[in-house]
KETORMI-230974 format. One record per residue (C-alpha): residue number from 1; residue in one letter; x, y, z. Coordinates in Angstrom, 1 decimal. Layout:
BEGIN
r resi:NUM	resn:A	x:X	y:Y	z:Z
...
END
This chain:
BEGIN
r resi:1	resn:X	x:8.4	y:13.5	z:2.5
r resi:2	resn:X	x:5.1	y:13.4	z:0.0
r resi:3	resn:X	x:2.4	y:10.2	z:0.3
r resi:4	resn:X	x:1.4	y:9.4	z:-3.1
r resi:5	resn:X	x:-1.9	y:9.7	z:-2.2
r resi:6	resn:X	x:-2.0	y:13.4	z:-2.1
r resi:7	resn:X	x:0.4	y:13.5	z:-5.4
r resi:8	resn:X	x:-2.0	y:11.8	z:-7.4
r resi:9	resn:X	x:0.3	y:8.9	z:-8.2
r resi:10	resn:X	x:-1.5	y:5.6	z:-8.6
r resi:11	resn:X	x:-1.3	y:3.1	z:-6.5
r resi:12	resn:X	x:1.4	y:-0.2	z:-6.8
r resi:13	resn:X	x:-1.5	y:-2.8	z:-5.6
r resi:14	resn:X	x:-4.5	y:-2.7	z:-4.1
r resi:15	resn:X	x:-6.4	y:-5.9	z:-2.4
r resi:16	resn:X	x:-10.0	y:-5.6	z:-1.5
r resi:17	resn:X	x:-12.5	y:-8.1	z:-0.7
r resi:18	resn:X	x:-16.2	y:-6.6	z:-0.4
r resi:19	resn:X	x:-16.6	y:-3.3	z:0.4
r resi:20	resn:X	x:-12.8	y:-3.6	z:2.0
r resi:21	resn:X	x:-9.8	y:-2.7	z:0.4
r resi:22	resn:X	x:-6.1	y:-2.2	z:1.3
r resi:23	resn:X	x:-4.0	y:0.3	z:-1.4
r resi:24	resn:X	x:0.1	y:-0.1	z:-1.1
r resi:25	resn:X	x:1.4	y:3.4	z:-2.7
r resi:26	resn:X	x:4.7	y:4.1	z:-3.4
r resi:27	resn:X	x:6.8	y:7.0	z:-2.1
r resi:28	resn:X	x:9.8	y:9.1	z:-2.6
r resi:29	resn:X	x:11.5	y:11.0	z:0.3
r resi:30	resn:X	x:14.8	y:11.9	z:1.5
r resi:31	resn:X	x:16.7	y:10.6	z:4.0
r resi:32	resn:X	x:18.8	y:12.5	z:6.8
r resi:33	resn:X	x:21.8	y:11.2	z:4.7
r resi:34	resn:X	x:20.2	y:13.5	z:2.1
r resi:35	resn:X	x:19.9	y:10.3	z:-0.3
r resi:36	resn:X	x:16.4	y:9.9	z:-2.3
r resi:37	resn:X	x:14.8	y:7.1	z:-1.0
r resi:38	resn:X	x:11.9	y:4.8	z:-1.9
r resi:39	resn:X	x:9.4	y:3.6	z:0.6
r resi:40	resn:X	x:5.8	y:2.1	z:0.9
r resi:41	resn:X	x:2.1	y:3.1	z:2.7
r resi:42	resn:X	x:-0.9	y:1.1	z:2.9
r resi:43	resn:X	x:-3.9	y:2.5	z:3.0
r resi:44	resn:X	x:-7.3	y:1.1	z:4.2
r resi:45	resn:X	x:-10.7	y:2.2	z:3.5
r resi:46	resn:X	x:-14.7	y:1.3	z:3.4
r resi:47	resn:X	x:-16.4	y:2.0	z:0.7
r resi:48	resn:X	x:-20.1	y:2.7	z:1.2
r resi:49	resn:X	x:-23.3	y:4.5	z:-0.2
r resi:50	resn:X	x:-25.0	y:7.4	z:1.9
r resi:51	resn:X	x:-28.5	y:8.7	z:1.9
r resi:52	resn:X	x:-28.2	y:10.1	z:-1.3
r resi:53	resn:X	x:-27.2	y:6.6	z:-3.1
r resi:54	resn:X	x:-23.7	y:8.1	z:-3.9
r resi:55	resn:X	x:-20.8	y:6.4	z:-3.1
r resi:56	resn:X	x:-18.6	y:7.6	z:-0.5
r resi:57	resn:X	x:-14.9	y:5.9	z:1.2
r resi:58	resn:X	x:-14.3	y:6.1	z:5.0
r resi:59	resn:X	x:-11.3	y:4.8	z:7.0
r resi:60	resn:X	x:-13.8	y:4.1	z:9.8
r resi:61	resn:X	x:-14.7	y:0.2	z:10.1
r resi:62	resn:X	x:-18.1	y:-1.3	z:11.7
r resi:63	resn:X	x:-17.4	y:-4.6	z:13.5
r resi:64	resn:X	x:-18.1	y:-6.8	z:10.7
r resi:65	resn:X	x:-15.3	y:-5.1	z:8.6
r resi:66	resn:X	x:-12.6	y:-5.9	z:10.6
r resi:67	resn:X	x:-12.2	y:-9.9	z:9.7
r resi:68	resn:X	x:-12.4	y:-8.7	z:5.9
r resi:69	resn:X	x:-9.7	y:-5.7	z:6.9
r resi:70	resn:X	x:-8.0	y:-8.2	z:8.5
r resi:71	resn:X	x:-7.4	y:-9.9	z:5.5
r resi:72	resn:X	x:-6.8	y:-7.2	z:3.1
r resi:73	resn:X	x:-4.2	y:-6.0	z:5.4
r resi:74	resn:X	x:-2.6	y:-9.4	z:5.7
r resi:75	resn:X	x:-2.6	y:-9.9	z:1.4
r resi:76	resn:X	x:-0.7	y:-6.4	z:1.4
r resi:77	resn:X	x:1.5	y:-7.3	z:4.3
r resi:78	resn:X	x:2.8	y:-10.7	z:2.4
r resi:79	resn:X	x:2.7	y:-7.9	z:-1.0
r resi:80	resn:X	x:5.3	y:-5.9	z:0.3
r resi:81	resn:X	x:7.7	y:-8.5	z:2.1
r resi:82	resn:X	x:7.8	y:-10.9	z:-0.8
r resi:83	resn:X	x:8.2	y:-8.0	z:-3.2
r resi:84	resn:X	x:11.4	y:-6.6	z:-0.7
r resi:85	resn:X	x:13.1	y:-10.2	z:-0.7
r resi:86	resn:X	x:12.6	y:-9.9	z:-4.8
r resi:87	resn:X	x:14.4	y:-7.1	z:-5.1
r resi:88	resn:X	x:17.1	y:-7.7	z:-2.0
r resi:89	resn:X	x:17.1	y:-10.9	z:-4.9
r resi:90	resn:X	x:17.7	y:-8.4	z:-7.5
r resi:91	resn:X	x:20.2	y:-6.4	z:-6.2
r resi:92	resn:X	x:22.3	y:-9.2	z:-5.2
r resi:93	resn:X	x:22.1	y:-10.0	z:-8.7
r resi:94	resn:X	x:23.2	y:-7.2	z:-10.1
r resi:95	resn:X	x:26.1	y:-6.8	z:-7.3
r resi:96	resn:X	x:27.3	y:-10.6	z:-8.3
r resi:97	resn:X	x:27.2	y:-9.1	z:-11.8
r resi:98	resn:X	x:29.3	y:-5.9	z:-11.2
r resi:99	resn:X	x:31.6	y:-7.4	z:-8.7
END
């Protein structure tokens, strides 16, 4: 199965407070059925400057990141489970309308 981040899709959402931020990507894979499938990664990462002034991202966090990681992760958490009861919503709509 591919991660989008090494397809160079974009990403769905992304939530960053700060220097913080949490990217959802979407993916495609197959399943052992052999059925394409759908499914979701987050991503977290730090973005910083180094000696040379140029910027630079890390998925390494100093202590002080973690309540803002905390948050970015919780925002893309509530992201993905409101977005999956919109489209369990969906589908059941457009079962009701085939049935």
């Amino acid at each position: 199965m591919e991660n989008a981040q090494n397809t160079g899709y974009q990403p769905e959402k992304k939530f960053s407070t700060g220097a913080i931020s949490a990217t959802v990507w979407k993916n495609a894979g197959t399943a052992k059925t052999g059925e394409e499938r759908e499914y979701r990664t987050v991503s977290i990462q730090r973005r910083y400057t180094d000696k040379a002034g140029k910027w630079q991202t890390t998925s390494s966090m100093r202590i002080n990141d973690l309540p803002k990681a905390a948050l970015v992760i919780t925002k893309a958490y509530e992201y993905l489970v409101l977005k999956n009861q919109d489209d369990v919503t969906l589908q059941d709509d457009v079962e009701d309308i085939v049935m």
